[in-house]
C-alpha positions in Angstrom: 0.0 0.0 0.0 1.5 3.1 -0.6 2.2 5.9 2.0 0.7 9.2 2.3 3.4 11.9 2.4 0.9 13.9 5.2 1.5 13.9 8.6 -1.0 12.4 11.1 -3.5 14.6 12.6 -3.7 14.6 16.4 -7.1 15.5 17.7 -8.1 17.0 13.8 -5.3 19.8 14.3 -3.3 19.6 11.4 0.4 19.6 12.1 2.8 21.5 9.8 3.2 20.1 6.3 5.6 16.9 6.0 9.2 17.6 4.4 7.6 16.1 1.1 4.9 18.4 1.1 7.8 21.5 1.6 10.2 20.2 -1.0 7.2 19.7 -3.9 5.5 23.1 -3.5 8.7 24.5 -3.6 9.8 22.6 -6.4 6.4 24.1 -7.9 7.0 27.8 -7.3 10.9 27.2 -8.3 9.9 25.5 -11.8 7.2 28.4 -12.1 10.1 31.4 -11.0 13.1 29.8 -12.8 11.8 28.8 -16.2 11.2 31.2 -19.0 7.5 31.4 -20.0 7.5 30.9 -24.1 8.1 27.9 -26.5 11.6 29.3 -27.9 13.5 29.5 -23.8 17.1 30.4 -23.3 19.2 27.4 -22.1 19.7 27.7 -18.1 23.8 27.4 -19.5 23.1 31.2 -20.6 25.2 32.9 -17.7 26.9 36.4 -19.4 26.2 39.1 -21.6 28.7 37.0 -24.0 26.5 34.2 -24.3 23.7 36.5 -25.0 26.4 38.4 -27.9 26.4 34.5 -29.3 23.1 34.0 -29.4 22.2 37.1 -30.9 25.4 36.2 -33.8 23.6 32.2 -33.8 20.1 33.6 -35.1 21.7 36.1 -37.7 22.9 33.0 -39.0 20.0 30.8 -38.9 16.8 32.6 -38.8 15.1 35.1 -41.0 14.4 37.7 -38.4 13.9 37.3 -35.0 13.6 39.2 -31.6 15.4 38.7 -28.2 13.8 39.3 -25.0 16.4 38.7 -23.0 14.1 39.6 -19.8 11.4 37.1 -20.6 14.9 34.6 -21.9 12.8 34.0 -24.6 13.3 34.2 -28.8 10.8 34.8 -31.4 12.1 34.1 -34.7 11.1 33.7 -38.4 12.8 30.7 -40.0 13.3 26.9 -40.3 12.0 25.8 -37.1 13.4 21.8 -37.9 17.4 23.6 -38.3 17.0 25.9 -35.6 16.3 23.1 -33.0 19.4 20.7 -34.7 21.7 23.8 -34.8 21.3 26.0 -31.8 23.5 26.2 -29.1 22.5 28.5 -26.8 18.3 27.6 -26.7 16.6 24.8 -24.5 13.4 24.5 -26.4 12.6 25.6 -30.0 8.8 25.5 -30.8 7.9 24.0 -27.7 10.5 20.9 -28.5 13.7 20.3 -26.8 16.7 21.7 -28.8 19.4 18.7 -29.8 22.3 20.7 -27.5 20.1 20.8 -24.9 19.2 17.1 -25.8 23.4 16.6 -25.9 23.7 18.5 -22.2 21.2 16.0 -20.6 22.6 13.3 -22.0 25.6 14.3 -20.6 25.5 16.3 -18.0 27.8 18.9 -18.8 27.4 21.6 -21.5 31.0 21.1 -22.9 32.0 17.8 -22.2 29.6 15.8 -24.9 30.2 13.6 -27.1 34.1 13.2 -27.1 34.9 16.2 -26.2 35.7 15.2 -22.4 37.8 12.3 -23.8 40.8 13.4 -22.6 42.2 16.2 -20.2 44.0 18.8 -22.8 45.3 22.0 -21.8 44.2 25.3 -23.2 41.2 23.9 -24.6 38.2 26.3 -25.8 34.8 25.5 -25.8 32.9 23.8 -28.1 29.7 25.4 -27.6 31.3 28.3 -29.1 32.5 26.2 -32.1 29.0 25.4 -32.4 28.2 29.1 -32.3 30.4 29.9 -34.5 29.6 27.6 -37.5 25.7 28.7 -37.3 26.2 32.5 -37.5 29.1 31.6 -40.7 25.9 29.8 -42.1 28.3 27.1 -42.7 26.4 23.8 -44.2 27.4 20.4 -45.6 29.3 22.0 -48.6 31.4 24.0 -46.6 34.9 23.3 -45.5 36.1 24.3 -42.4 39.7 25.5 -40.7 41.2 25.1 -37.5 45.2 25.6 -37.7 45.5 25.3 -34.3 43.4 22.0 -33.7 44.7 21.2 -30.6 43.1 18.2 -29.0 40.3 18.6 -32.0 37.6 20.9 -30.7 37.0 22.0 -33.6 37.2 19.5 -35.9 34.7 16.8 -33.4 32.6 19.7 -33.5 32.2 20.1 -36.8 31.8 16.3 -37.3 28.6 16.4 -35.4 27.3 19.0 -37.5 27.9 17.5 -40.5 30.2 19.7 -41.7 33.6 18.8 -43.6 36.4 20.3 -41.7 40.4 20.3 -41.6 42.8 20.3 -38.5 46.5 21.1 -38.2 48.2 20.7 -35.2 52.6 20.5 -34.6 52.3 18.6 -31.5 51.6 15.0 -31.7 49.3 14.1 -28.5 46.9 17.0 -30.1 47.2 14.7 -33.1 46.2 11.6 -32.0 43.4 12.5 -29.6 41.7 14.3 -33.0 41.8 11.3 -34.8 40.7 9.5 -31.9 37.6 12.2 -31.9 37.2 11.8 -35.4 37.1 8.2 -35.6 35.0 7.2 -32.5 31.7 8.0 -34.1 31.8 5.9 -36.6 33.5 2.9 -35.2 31.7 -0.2 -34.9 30.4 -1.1 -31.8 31.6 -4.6 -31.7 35.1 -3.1 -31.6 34.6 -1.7 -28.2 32.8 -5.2 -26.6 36.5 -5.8 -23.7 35.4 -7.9 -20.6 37.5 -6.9 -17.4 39.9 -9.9 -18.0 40.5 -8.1 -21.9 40.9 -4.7 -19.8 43.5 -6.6 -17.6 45.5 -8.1 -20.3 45.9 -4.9 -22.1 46.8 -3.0 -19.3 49.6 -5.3 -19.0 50.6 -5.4 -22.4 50.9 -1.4 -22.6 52.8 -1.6 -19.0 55.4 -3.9 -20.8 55.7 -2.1 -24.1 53.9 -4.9 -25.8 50.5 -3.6 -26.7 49.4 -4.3 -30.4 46.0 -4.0 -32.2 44.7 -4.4 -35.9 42.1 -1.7 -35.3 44.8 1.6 -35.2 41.6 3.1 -33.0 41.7 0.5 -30.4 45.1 0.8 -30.7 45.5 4.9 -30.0 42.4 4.8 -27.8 43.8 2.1 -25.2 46.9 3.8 -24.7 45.8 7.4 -24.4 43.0 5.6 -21.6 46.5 4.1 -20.3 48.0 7.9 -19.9 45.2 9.4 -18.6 45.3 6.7 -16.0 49.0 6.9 -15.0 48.8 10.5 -15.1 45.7 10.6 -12.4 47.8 8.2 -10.4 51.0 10.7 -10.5 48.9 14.1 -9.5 46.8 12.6 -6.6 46.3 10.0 -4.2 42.9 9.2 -4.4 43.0 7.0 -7.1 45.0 3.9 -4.7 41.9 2.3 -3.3 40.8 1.7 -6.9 43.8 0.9 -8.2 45.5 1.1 -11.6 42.9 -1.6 -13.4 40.0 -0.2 -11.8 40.8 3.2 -12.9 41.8 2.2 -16.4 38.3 -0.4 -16.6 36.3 3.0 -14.9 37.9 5.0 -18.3 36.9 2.7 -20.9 33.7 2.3 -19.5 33.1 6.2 -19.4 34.5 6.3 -23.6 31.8 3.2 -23.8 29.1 4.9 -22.6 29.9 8.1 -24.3 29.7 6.0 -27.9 26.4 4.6 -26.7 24.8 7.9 -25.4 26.1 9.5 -29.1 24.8 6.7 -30.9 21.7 7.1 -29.6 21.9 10.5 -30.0 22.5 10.4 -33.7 20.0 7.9 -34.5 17.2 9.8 -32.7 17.6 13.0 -34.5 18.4 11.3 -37.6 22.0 12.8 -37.4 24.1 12.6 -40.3 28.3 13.1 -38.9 31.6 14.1 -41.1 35.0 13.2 -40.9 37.4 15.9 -40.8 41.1 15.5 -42.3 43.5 16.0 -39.6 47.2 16.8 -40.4 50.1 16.7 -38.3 51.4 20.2 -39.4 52.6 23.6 -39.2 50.5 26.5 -39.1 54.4 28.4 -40.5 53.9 26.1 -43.4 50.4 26.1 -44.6 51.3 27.7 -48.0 53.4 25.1 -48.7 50.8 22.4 -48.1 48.9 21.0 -51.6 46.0 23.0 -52.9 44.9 25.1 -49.8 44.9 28.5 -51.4 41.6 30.2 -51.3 40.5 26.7 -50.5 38.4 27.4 -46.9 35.3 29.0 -46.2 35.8 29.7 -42.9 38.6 29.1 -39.9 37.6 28.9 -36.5 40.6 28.4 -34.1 42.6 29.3 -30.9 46.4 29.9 -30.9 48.1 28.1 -28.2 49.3 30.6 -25.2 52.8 28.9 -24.9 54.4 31.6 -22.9 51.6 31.0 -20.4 50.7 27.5 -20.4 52.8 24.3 -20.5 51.4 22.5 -23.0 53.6 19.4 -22.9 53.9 18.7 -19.5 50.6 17.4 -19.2 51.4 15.0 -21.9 55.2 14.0 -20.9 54.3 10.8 -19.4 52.4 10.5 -23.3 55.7 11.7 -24.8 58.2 9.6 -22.9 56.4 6.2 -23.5 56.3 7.0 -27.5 60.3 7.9 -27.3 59.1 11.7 -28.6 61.7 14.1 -27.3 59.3 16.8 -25.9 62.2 19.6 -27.1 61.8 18.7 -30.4 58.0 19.7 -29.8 58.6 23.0 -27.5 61.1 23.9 -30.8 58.3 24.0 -32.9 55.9 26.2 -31.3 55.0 29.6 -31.9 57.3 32.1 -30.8 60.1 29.3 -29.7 61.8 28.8 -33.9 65.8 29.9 -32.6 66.4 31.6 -36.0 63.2 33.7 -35.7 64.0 37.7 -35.9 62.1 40.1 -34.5 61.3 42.4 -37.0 58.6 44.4 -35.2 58.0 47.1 -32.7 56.5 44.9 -29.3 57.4 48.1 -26.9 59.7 46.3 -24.6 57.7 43.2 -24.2 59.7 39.8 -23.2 61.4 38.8 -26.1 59.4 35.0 -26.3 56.3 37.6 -26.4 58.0 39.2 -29.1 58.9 36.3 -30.7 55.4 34.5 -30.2 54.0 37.5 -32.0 55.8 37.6 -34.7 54.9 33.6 -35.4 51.4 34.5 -34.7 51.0 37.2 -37.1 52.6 35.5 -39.8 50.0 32.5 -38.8 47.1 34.9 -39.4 48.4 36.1 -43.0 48.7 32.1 -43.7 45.0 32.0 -42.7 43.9 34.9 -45.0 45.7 32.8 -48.0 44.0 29.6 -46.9 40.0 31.5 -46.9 38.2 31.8 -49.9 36.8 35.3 -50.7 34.2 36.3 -48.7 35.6 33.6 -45.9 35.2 33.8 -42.4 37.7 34.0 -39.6 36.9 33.8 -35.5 40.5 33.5 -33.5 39.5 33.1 -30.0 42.5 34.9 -27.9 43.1 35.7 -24.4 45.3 38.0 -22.5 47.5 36.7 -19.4 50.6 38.2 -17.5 54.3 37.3 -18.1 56.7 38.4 -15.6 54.6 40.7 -13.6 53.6 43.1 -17.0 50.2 42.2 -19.3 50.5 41.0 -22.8 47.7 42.7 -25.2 47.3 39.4 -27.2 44.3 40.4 -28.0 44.7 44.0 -29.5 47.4 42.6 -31.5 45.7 39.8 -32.7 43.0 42.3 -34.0 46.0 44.3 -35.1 47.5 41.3 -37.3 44.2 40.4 -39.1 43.7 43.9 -39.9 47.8 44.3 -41.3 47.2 41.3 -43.1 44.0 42.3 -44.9 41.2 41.4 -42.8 38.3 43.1 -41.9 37.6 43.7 -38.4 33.4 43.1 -37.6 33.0 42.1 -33.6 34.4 41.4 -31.0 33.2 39.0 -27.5 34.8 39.0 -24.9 33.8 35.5 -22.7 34.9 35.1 -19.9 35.7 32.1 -18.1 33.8 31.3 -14.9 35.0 28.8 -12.1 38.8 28.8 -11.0 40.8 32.2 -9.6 44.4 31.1 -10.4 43.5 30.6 -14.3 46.4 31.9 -16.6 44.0 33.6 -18.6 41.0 35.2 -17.3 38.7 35.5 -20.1 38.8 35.0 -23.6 37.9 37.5 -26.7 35.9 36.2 -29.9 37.4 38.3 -33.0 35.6 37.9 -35.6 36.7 39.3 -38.9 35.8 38.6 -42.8 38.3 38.3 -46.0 37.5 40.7 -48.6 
């Protein structure tokens, strides 16, 4: 028989109301306080003016007309309801239907960390949601080709896969490399490749341990050792990890890349979801003009140059790096701003010399993205200022500064910034956005 959440009356007095009672009228006057009244609702992720800025620069891209309220946190809009609710990033509902991010956050539980985005820790990454932005206000579509120079651990490039829109990722540092292709390849591996009992688990850990790991399937392959750093790497930061234990912690991983296929999977097949590879290239942004028919060649580049004189991008990866045999100087030699026979050439006003340096790698990178965009093409470099040696660097004005040198021109610029930890290197990001004649 089942209970009655009221309390007992004692001689027909009611008592107060039960802690049920409390917790479900509350929940009632909370849904009814908290939740936008409309069919087309902001997404409860919507926290700054920035996202607001995105949202505004998502329906320029996808709608015919439409009207904030941003008091209300509702949209009214003119359009394709159907690609509205697949594209959006920054709406919950659409119509009175659930928008497929939204749809991607509850299935997850984080708005960032879907799909396989959270496969792997990666320093200096940027959000995909803004990736997501990004491609809907470039009204980018499945004949578009895409650009991210600075891939990284393959934001951009997973993103775009989603979408359904081609893309192409560079990256000089080989962890970045691998973990793309991981990204990339993920979605459309067959399930019956990821079907490892425990004992399996077990026997590969051992293999990797003793240098002996081998595998037919090259994703298996790179997916069972990047589980395997990630694990030794939690192991060497903390020591919360013991109780588990190396195999539980490296079972707990797969299981997590597992359920993220399955959760995708079911995903794509519920919003009839149609994903694209990207081409990823183990490159040099320094080089791109010498790389096969890339001139005029993009429609748009969305990226994020690396903050190397404020971020160590390698150590994260060094236990990666030594178990390949990759000497992690020959990587640091590559970055921006770190080429010995670079010469500074222009006027940093008495900035560091690796700021100097960096800048003069980075603006040269910029004029190699110009070459790369077709006419017309689109360009958002996503940028962020930190502090070297007690003195601010301006990355951001003289990023705007290069596009414009190079022949860009200038439309908007965000600034995001990023909520959660104090001691971040950088504080906040800006979102300059700029078009190729």
């Amino acid at each position: 028989m089942r209970k009655s959440t009221k309390q007992a009356r004692i001689f027909e007095i009611p008592e107060s109301p039960s802690y049920e009672e409390i917790m479900e009228e509350y929940a009632k006057e909370f849904r009814n306080f908290i939740l936008p009244k409309g069919d087309t609702i902001f997404g409860f992720w919507m926290q700054t003016l920035a996202d607001l800025e995105l949202l505004d620069l998502e329906l320029q891209g996808l709608t015919e007309e439409y009207r904030i309220d941003p008091v209300n946190r509702t949209v009214d809009f003119k359009g394709n309801d159907d690609l509205v609710r697949l594209r959006i990033a920054h709406l919950e509902k659409v119509k009175g239907k659930t928008s497929l991010y939204a749809d991607l956050v509850d299935t997850f539980g984080d708005t960032n960390a879907y799909a396989f985005h959270n496969l792997y820790p990666y320093k200096g990454k940027f959000y995909p949601r803004v990736v997501r932005t990004l491609i809907n206000a470039f009204k980018l579509d499945s004949n578009s080709l895409l650009l991210d120079p600075f891939n990284g651990s393959g934001t951009t490039t997973h993103e775009a896969s989603l979408m359904g829109i081609k893309s192409v990722g560079i990256d000089i540092t080989p962890m970045g490399v691998i973990l793309s292709e991981l990204k990339n390849d993920l979605p459309f591996a067959d399930e019956k490749l990821l079907s490892f009992t425990i004992g399996d688990l077990q026997d590969i850990l051992y293999a990797i341990e003793n240098k002996r790991w081998q595998h037919d399937n090259p994703t298996i392959y790179k997916l069972m050792l990047v589980i395997y750093f990630d694990t030794v790497d939690a192991f060497a930061r903390t020591s919360k990890y013991n109780k588990k234990g190396k195999l539980g912690l490296f079972v707990e991983k797969f299981n997590y890349v597992k359920n993220c296929y399955k959760k995708l999977k079911e995903i794509k097949e519920q919003y009839g979801l149609k994903f694209e590879k990207a081409k990823i290239i183990n490159g040099d942004v320094l080089e791109l003009k010498n790389m096969d028919n890339l001139k005029e060649k993009f429609d748009a580049c969305i990226t994020s140059p690396p903050y190397y004189f404020s971020i160590d991008y390698v150590g994260k990866d060094k236990i990666a790096y030594d178990y390949l045999g990759i000497d992690t100087k020959s990587i640091e030699s590559k970055y921006l701003g770190m080429k010995t026979n670079r010469v500074v050439k222009g006027n940093y006003n008495g900035l560091p010399l690796k700021v100097a340096m960096y800048y003069e790698d980075l603006r040269e990178s910029i004029e190699n993205i110009f070459w790369a965009l077709k006419p017309g093409g689109k360009l958002a470099i996503i940028v962020g200022d930190s502090t070297v040696n007690g003195k601010k660097i301006p990355t951001t004005l003289m990023t705007k500064r290069f596009c414009e040198e190079v022949g860009f021109r200038f439309e908007k610029l965000i600034f995001n910034p990023l909520l959660g930890l104090r001691n971040r290197a950088i504080r906040g990001e800006s979102i300059i956005i700029c078009q190729k004649p």
